[in-house]
N, C-alpha and C positions, 0 to 999 in steps of 0.2 A: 914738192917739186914734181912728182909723179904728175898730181891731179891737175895740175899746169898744162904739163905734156899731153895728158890725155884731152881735156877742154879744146886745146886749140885746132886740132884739125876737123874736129866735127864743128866746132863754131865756123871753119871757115866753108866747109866744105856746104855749108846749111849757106851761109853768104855765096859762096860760088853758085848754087842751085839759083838762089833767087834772083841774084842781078843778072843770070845768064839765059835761064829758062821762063822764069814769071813775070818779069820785067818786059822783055821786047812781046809777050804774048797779050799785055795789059797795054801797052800802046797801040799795038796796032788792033787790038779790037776797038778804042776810043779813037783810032786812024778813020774806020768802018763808020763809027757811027753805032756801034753796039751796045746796048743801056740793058745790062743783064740783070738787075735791082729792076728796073723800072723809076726808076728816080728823075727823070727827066719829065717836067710839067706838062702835062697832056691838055688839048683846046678842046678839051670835051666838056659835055653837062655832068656829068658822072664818070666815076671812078670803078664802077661794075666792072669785073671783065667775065663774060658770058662763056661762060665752059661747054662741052658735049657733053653729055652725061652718056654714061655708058647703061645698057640693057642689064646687063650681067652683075654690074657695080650694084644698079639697085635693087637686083632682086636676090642675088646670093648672099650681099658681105653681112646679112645680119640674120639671116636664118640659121646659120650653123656655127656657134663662135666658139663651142667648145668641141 
């Protein structure tokens, strides 16, 4: 009977978060036009995406790892 009691406000309270706060935040970014996966088919020859590389990244992260 307890573990009844206990279950149910955190299950709702986890359903209140989502259809209140994650919900209207995931439409209107698909409102925008916002493809945060990148899953939307791109008109390119290639699938590359071209990064900066950093000065600092290539010359520090492996000289000293311990």
């Amino acid at each position: 009977m307890i573990g009844c009691l206990l279950k149910f406000p955190s299950s709702f309270a986890l359903w209140l978060v989502f259809f209140v706060i994650v919900t209207p935040i995931g439409f209107t970014a698909r409102l925008f036009g916002r493809d945060s996966l990148g899953l939307k088919p791109r008109a390119t020859s290639s699938y590359w995406i071209e990064r900066k590389s950093s000065n600092e990244a290539e010359t520090t992260a492996f000289d000293k790892q311990y």
